[in-house]
C-alpha atoms as a printed R data frame, in Angstrom:
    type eleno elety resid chain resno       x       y       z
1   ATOM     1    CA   UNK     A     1  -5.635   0.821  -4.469
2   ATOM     2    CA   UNK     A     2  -9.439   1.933  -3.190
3   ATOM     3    CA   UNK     A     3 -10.496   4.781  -5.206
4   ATOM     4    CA   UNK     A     4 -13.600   6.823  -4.522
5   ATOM     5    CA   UNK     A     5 -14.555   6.631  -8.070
6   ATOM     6    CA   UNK     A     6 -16.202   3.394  -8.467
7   ATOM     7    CA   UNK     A     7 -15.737   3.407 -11.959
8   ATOM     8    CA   UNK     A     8 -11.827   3.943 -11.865
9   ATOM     9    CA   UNK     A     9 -11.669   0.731  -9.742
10  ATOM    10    CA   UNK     A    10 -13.385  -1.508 -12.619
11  ATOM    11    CA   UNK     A    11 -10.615  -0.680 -15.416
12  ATOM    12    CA   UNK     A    12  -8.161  -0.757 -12.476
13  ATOM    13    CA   UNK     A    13  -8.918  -4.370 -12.407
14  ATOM    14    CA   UNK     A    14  -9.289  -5.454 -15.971
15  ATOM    15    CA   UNK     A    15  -6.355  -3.709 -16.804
16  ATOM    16    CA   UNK     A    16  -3.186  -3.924 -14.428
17  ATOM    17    CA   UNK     A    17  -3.902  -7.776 -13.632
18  ATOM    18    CA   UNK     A    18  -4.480  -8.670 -17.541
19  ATOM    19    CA   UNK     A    19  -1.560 -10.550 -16.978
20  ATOM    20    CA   UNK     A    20  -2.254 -12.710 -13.360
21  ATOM    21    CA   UNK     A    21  -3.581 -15.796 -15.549
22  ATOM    22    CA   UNK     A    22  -0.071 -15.827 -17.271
23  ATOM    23    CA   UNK     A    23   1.738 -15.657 -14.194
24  ATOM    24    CA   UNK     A    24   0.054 -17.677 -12.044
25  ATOM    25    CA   UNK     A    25   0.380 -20.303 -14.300
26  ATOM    26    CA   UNK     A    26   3.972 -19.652 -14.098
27  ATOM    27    CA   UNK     A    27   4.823 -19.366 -10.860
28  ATOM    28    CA   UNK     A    28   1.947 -20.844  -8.266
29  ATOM    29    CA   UNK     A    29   2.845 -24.374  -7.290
30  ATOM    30    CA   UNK     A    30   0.601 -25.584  -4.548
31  ATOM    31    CA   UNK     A    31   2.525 -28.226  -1.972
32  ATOM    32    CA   UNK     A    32   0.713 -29.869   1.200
33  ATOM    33    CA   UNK     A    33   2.508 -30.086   4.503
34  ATOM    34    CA   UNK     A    34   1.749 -31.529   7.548
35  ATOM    35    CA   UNK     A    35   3.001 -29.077   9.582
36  ATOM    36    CA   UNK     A    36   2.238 -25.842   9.490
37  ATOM    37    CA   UNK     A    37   5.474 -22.911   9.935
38  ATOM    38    CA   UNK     A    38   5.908 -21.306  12.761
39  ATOM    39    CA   UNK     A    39   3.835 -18.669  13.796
40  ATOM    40    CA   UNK     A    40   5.724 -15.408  13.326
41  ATOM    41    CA   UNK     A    41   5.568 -13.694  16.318
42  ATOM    42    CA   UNK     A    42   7.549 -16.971  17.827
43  ATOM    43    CA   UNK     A    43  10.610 -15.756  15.957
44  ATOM    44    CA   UNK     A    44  11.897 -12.649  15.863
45  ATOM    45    CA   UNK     A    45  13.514 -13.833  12.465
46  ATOM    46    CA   UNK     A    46  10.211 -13.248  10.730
47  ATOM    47    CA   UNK     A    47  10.059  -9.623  11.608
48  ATOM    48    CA   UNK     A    48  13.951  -8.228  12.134
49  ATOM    49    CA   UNK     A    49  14.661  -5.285  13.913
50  ATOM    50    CA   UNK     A    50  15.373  -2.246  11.332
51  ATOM    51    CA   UNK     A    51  11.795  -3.415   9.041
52  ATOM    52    CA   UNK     A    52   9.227  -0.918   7.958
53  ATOM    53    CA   UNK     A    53   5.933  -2.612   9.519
54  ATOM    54    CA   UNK     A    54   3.575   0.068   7.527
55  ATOM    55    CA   UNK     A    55  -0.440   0.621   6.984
56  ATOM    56    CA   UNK     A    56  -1.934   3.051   4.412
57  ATOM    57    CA   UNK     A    57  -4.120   4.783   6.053
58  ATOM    58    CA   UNK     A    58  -6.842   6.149   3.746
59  ATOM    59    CA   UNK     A    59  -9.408   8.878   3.347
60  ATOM    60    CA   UNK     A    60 -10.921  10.933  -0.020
61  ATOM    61    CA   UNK     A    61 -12.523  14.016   1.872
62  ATOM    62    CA   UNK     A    62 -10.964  17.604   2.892
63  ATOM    63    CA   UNK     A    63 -11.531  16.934   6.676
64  ATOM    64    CA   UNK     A    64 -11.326  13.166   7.606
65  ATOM    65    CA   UNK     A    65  -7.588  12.558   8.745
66  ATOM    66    CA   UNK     A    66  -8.207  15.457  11.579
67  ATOM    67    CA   UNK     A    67 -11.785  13.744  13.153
68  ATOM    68    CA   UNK     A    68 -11.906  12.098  16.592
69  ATOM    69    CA   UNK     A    69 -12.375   9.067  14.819
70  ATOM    70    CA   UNK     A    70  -9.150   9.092  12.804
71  ATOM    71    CA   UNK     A    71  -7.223   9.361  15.577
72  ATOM    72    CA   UNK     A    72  -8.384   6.643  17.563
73  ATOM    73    CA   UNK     A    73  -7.713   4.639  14.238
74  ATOM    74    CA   UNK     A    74  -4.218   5.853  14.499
75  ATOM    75    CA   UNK     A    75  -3.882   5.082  17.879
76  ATOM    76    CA   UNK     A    76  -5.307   1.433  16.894
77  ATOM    77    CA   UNK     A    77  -2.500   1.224  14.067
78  ATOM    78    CA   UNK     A    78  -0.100   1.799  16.699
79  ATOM    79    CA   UNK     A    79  -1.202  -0.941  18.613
80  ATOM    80    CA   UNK     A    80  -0.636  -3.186  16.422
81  ATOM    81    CA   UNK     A    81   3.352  -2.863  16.158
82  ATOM    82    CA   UNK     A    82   3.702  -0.651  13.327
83  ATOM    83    CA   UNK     A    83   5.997   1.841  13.294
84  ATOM    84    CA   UNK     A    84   5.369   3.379  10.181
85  ATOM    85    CA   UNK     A    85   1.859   4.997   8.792
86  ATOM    86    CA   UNK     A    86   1.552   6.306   5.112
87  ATOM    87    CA   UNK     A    87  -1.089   8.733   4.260
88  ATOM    88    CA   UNK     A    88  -2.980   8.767   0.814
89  ATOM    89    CA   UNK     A    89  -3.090  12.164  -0.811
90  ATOM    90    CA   UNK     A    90  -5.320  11.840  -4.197
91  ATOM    91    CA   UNK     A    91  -5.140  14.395  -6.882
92  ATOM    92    CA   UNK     A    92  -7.507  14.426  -9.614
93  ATOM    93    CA   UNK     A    93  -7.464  14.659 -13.285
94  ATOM    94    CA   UNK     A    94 -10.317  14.685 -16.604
95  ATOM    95    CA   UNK     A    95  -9.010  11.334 -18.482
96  ATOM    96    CA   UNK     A    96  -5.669  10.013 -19.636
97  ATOM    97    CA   UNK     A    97  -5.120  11.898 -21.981
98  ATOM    98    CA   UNK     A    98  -5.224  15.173 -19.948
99  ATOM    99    CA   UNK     A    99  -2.442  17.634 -19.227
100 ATOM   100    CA   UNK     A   100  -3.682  18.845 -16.055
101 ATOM   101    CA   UNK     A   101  -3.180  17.437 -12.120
102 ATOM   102    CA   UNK     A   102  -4.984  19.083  -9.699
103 ATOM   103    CA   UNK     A   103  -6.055  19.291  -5.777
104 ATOM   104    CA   UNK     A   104 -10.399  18.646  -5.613
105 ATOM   105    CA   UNK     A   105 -12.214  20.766  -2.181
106 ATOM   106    CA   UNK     A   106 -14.425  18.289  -2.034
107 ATOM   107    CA   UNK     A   107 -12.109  14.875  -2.295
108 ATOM   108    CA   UNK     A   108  -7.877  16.265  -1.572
109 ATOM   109    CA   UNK     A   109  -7.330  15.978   2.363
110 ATOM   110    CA   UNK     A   110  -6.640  19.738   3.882
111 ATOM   111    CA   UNK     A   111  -3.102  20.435   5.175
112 ATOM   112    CA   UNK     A   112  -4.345  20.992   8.173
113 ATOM   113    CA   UNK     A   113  -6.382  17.802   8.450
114 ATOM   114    CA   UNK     A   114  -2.612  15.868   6.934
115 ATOM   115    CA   UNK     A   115  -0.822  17.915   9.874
116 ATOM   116    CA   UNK     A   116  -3.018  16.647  12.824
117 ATOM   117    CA   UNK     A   117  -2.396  13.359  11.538
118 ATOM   118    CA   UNK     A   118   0.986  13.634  11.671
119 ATOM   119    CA   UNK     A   119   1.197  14.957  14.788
120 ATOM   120    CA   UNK     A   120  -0.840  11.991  16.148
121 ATOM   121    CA   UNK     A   121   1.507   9.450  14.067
122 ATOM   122    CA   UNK     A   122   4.287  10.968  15.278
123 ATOM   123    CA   UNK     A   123   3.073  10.974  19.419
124 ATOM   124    CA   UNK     A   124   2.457   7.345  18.695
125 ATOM   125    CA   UNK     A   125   6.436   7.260  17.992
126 ATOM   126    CA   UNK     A   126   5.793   6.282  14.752
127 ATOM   127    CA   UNK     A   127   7.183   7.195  11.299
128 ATOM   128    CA   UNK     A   128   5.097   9.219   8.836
129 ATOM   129    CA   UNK     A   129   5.312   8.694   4.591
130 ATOM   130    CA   UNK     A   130   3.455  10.478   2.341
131 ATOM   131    CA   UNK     A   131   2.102   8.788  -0.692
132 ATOM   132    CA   UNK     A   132   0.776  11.214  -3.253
133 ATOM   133    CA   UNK     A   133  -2.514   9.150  -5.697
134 ATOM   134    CA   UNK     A   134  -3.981  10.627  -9.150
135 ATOM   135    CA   UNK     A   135  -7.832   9.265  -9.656
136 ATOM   136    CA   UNK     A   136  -9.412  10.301 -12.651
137 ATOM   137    CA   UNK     A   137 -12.972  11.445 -13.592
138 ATOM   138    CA   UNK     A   138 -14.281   9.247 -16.213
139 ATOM   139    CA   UNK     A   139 -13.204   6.408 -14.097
140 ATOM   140    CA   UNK     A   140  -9.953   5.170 -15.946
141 ATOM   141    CA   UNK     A   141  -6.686   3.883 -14.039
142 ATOM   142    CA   UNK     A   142  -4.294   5.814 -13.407
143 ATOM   143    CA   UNK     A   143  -1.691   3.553 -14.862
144 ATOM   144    CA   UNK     A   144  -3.090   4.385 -18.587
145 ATOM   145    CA   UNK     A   145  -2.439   7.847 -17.800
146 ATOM   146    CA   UNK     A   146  -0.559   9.140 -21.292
147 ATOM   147    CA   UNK     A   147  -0.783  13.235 -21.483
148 ATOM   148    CA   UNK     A   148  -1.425  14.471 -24.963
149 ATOM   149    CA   UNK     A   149   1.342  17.006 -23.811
150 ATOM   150    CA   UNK     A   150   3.484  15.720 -21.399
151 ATOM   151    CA   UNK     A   151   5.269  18.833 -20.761
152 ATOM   152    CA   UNK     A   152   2.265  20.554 -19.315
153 ATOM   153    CA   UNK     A   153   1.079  17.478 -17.358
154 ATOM   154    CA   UNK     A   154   4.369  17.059 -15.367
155 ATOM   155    CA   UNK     A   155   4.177  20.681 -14.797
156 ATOM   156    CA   UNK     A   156   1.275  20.509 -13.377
157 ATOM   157    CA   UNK     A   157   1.667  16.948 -11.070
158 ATOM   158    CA   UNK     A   158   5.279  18.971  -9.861
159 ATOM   159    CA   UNK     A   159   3.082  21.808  -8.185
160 ATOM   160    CA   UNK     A   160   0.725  19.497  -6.516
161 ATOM   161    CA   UNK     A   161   4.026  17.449  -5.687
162 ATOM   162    CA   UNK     A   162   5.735  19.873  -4.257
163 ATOM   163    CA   UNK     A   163   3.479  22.005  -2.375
164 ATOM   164    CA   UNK     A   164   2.891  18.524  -0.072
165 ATOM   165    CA   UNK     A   165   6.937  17.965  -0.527
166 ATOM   166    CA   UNK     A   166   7.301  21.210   1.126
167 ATOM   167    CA   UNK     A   167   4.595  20.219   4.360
168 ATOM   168    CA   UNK     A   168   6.422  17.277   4.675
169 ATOM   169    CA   UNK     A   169   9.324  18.643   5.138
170 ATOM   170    CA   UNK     A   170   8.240  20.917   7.758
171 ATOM   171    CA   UNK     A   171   6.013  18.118   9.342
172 ATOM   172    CA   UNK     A   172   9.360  15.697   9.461
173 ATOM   173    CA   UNK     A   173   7.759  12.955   7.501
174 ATOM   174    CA   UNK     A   174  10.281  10.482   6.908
175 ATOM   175    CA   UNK     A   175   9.218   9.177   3.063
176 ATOM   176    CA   UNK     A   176   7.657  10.573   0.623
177 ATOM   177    CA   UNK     A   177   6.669   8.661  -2.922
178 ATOM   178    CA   UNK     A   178   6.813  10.507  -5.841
179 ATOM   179    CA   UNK     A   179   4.009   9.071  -7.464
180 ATOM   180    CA   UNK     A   180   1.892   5.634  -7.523
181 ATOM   181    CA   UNK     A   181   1.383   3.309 -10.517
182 ATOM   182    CA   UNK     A   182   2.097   6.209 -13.006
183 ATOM   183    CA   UNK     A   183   3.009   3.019 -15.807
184 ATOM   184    CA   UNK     A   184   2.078   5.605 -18.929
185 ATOM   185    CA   UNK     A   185   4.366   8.064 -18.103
186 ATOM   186    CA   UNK     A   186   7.539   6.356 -17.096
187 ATOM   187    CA   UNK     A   187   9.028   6.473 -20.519
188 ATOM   188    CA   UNK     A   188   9.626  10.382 -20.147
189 ATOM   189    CA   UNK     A   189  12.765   9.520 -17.903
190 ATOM   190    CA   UNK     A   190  14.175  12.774 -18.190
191 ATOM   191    CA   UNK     A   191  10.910  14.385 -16.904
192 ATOM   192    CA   UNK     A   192  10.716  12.046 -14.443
193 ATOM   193    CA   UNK     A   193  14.511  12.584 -12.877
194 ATOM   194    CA   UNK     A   194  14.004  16.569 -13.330
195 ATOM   195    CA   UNK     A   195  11.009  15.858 -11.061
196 ATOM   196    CA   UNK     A   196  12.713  13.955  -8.350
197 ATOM   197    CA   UNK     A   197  15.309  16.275  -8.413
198 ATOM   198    CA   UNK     A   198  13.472  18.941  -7.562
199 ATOM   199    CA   UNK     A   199  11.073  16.642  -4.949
200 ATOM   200    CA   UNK     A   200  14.603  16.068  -3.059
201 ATOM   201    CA   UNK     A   201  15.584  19.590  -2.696
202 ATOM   202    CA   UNK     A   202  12.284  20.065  -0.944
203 ATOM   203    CA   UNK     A   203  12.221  17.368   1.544
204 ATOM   204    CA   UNK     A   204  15.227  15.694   3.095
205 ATOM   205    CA   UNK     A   205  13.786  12.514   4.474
206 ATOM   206    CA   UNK     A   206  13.745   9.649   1.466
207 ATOM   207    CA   UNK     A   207  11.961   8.907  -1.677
208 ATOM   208    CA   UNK     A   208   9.873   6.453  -3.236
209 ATOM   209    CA   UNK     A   209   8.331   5.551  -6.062
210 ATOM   210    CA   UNK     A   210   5.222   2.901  -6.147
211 ATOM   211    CA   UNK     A   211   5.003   1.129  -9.051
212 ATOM   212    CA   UNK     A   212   2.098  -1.479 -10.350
213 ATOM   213    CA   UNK     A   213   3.666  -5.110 -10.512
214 ATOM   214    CA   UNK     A   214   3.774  -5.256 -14.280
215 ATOM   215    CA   UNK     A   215   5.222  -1.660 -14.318
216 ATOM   216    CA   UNK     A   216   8.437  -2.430 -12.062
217 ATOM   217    CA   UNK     A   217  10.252  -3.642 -14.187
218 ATOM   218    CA   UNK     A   218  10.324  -1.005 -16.632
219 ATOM   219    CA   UNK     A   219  10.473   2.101 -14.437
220 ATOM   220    CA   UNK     A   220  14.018   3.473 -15.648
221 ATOM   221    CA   UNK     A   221  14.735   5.978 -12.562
222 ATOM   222    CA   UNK     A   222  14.857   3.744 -10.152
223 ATOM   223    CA   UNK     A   223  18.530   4.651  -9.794
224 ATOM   224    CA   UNK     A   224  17.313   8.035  -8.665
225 ATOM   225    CA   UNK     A   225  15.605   7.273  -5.598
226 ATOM   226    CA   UNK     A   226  16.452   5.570  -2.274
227 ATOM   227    CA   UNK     A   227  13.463   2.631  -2.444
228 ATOM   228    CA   UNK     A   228  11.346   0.905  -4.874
229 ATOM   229    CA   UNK     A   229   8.076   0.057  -4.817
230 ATOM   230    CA   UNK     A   230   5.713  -2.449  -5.632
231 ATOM   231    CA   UNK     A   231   1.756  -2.651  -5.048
232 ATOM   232    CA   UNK     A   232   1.340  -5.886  -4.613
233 ATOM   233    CA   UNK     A   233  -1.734  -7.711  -5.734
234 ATOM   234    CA   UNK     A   234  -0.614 -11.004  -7.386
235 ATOM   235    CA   UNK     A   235  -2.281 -14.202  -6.557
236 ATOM   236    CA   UNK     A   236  -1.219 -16.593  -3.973
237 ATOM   237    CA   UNK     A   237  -3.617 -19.293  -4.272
238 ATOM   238    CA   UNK     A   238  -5.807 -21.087  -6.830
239 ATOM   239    CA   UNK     A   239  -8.990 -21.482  -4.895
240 ATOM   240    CA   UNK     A   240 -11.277 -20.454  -1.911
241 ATOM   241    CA   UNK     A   241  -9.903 -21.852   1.777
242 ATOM   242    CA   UNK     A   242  -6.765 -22.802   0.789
243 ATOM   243    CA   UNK     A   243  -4.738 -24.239   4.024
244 ATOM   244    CA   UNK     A   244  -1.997 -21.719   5.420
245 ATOM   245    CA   UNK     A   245   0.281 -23.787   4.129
246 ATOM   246    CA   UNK     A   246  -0.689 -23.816   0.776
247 ATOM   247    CA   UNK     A   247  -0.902 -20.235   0.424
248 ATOM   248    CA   UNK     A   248   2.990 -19.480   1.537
249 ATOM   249    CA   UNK     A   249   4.235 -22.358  -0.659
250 ATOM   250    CA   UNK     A   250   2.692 -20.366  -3.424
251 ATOM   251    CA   UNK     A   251   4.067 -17.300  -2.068
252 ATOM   252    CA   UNK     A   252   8.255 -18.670  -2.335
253 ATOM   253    CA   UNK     A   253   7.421 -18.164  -6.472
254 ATOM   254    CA   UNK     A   254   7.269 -14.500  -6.015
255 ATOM   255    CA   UNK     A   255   9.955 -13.820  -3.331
256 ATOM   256    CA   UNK     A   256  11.815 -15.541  -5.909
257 ATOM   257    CA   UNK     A   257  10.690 -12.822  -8.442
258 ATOM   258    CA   UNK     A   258  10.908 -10.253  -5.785
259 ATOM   259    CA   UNK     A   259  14.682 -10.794  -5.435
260 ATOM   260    CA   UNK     A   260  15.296 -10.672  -9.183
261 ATOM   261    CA   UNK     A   261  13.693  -7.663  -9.395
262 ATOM   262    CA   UNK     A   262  15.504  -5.959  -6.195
263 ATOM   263    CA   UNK     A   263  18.969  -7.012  -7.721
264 ATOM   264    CA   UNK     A   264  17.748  -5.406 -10.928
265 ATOM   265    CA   UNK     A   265  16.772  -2.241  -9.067
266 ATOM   266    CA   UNK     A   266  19.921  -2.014  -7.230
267 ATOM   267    CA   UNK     A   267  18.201  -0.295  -4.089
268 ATOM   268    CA   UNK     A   268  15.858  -1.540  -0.916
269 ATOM   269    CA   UNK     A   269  12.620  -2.680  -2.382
270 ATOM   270    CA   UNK     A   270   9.288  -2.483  -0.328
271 ATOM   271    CA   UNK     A   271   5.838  -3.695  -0.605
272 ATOM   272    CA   UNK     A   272   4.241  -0.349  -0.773
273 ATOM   273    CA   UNK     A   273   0.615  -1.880  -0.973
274 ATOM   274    CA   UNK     A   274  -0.261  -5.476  -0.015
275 ATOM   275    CA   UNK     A   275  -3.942  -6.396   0.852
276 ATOM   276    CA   UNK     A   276  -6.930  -8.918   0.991
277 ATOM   277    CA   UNK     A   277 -10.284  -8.520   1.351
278 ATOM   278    CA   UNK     A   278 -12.695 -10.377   3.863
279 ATOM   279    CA   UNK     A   279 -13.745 -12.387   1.505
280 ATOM   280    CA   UNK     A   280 -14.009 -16.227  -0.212
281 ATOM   281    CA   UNK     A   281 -11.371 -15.935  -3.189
282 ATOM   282    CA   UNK     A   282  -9.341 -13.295  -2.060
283 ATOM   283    CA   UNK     A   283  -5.965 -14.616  -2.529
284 ATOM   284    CA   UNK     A   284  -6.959 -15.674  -5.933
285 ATOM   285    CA   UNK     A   285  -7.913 -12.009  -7.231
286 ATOM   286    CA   UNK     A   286  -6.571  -9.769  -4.545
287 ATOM   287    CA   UNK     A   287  -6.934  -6.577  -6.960
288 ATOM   288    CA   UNK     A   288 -10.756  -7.186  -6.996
289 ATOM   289    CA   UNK     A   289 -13.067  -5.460  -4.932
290 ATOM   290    CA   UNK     A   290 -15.883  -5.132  -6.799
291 ATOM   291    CA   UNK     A   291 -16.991  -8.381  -6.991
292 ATOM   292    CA   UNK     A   292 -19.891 -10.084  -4.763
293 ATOM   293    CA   UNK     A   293 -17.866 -12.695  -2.827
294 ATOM   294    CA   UNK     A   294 -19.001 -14.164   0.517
295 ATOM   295    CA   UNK     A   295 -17.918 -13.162   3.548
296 ATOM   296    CA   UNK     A   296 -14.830 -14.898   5.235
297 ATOM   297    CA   UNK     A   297 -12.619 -13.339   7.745
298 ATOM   298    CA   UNK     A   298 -10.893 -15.972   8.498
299 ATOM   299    CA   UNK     A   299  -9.169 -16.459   4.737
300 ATOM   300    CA   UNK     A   300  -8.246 -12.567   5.177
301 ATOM   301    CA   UNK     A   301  -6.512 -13.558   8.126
302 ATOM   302    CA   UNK     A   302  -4.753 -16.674   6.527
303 ATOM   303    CA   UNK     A   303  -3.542 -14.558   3.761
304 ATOM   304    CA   UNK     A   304  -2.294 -11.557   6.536
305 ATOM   305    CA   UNK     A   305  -0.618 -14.733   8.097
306 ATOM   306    CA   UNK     A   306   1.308 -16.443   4.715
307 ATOM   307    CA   UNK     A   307   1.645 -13.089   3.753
308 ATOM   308    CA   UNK     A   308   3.451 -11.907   7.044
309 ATOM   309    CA   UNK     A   309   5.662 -15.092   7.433
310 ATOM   310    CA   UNK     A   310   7.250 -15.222   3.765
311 ATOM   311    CA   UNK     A   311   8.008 -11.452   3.708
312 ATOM   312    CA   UNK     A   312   9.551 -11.078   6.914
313 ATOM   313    CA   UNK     A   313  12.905 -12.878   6.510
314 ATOM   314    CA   UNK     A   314  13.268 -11.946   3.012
315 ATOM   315    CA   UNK     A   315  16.113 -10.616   2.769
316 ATOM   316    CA   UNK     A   316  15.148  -8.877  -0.242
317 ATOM   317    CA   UNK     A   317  12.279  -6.496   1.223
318 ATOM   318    CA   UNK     A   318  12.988  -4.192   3.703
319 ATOM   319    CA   UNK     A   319   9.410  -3.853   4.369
320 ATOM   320    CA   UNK     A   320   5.254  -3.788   3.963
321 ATOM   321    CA   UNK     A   321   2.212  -0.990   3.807
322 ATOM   322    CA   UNK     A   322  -0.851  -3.135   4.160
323 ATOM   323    CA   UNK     A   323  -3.268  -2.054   2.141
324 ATOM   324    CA   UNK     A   324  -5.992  -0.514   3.626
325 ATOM   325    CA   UNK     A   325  -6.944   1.135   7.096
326 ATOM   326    CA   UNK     A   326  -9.545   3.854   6.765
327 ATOM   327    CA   UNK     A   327  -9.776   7.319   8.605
328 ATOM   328    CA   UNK     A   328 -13.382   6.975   8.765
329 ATOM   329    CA   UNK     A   329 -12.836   3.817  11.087
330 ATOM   330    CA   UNK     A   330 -14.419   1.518   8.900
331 ATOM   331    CA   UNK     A   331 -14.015  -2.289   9.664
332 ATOM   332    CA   UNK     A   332 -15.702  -5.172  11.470
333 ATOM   333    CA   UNK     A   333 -16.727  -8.656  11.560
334 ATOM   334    CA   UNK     A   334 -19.042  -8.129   8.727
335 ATOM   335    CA   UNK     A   335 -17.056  -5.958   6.406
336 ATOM   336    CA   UNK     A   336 -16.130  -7.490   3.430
337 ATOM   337    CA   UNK     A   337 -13.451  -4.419   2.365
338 ATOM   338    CA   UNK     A   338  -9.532  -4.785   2.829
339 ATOM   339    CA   UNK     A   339  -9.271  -3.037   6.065
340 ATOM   340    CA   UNK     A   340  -8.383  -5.539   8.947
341 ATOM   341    CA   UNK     A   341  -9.864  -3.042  11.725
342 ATOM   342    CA   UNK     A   342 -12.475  -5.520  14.023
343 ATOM   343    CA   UNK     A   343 -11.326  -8.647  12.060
344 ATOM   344    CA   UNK     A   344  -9.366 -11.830  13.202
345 ATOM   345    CA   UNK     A   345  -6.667 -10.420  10.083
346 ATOM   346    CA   UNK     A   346  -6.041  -7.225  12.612
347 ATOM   347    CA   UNK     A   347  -4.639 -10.334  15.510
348 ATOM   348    CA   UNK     A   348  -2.741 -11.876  13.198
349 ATOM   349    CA   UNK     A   349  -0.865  -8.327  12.796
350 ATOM   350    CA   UNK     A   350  -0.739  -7.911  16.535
351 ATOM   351    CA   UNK     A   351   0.661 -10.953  16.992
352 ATOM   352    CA   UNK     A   352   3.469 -10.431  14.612
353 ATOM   353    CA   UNK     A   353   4.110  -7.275  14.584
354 ATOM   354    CA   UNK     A   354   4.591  -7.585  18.361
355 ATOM   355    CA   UNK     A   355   2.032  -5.082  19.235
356 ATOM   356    CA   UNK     A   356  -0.743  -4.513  21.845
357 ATOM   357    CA   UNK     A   357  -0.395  -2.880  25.265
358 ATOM   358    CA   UNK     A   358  -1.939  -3.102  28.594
359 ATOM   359    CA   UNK     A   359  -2.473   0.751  28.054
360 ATOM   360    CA   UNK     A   360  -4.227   0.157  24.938
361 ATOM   361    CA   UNK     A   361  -6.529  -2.840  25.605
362 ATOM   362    CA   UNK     A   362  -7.813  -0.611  28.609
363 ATOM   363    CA   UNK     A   363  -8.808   1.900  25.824
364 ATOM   364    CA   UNK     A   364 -10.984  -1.007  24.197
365 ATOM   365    CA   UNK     A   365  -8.981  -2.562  21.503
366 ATOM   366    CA   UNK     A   366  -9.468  -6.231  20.761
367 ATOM   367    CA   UNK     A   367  -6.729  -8.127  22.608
368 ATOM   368    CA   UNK     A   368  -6.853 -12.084  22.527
């Protein structure tokens, strides 16, 4: 969801969520308990066996997934009980309307830099996934992407597709998504399965595709690929500090939706982004990060916790790619960004994700 056009982020916003105030009328229903549920690293129910327990791990710059510092952030990831990282790959494009993808030198991560990474993912013993971005220039979303001439833009998006297809294959990632939040483009279906197609006889492992929440719904190949995604940035509360309890009572609305749209899909669905900043309000506009909100860990770590205990028994999610840890290292008890890294949010993963070891608190990762 971050993009390193600041611009790009502010349509993001006013655009894909145009319709939260609809929905959360709908669907939010706010219930008071006096106990709270369990916590869910005190059943392994919450988190079974088989689950993709995933972070996005970010960067926009040629070099910064092979630095020191990346890999002691993917060493941290481990830690925490994942067993799955996805890295963000970001091609570029002039506006919307343009008919031409492209790699940046300055912004696209090197192949080299995405094949150290891997190889540190992968001595972790965890699972790789690539998961291919298009920012823009003039700062639009890429979900109002619409090429003047289709034909040329899919032409071009297939070569920067496959050429990291192809790595992957030799690097033994295990997913690969075929595009994120693409919404104006979906309706050439043909294009779209001609695409895959040709994505699949590159790379073996499986395919994704991440869709906006508004866009799921709609995306027609579904049938094509082996998961569906969503990016997940719906509300799941109606004001600041809302109790724990509050915020996963709200969340049973959109498992129910969740399910609906799973049986509609036909195939495993994921959350293929899911994230919170550190901030007051964050459950009630989780898309926005622009905004001027106060600092508060502890709500981003009440959300991480509703957030972790409704997903993990649904039976209609085979999994979750929080939403964001950065290569640079980023984090802290002061950042107000999504990242967890240095916040209570990142021991609320621990603990249900399972993770932590005696090797790795020696190494000086936060262990409570």
């Amino acid at each position: 969801m971050r993009h390193r056009l600041a611009g790009s982020r502010m349509v993001d916003n006013m655009v894909r969520f145009s319709i939260t105030a609809i929905l959360l009328a709908l669907f939010i229903i706010v219930i008071s308990c006096d106990t709270l549920p369990s916590d869910p690293s005190q059943d392994p129910s919450r988190d079974p066996a088989g689950k993709i327990r995933a972070v996005n791990l970010a960067d926009w710059s040629p070099g910064g997934y092979e630095t020191a510092v990346s890999m002691e952030t993917i060493d941290r990831i481990a830690a925490t009980g994942a067993n799955t990282v996805s890295l963000v790959i970001t091609a570029y494009q002039n506006g919307p309307e343009s008919g031409q993808v492209r790699s940046d030198r300055r912004l696209t991560p090197t192949m080299r830099a995405v094949t150290r990474a891997i190889e540190r993912i992968h001595g972790n013993g965890m699972s790789a996934a690539f998961k291919p971005h298009i920012d823009l220039y003039d700062g639009s979303w890429r979900g109002l992407i619409k090429p003047g001439d289709p034909t040329a833009w899919f032409r071009s998006y297939e070569e920067f597709l496959l050429e990291w297809a192809r790595l992957a294959e030799t690097l033994d990632v295990r997913y690969f998504m075929v595009g994120t939040e693409l919404a104006g483009t979906i309706e050439h279906d043909e294009m779209w399965r001609s695409l895959i197609e040709k994505v699949r006889n590159a790379f073996s492992g499986e395919l994704m595709y991440a869709a906006s929440w508004d866009e799921a719904s709609r995306v027609p190949f579904w049938d094509a690929l082996d998961y569906a995604g969503v990016d997940f940035y719906l509300p799941v509360t109606s004001r600041n500090d809302p109790a724990r309890s509050e915020i996963l009572s709200s969340w049973q609305q959109w498992l129910e939706q969740l399910g609906l749209l799973q049986n509609r899909t036909g195939i495993p669905l994921l959350l293929t982004e899911i994230g919170y900043r550190s901030v007051d309000g964050a459950g009630i506009h989780p898309y926005s990060f622009l905004d001027d909100a106060p600092l508060d860990t502890g709500e981003q770590a009440d959300l991480y916790w509703a957030a972790l205990e409704a997903t993990g028994p649904s039976e209609a999610l085979e999994g979750i790619f929080w939403w964001n840890w950065l290569a640079s290292g980023e984090g802290g008890n002061r950042n107000r960004d999504y990242t967890p890294v240095g916040k209570e949010a990142e021991q609320v993963l621990i603990r249900a994700w399972g993770g932590i070891s005696k090797r790795v608190a020696r190494q000086g990762f936060p262990v409570e």
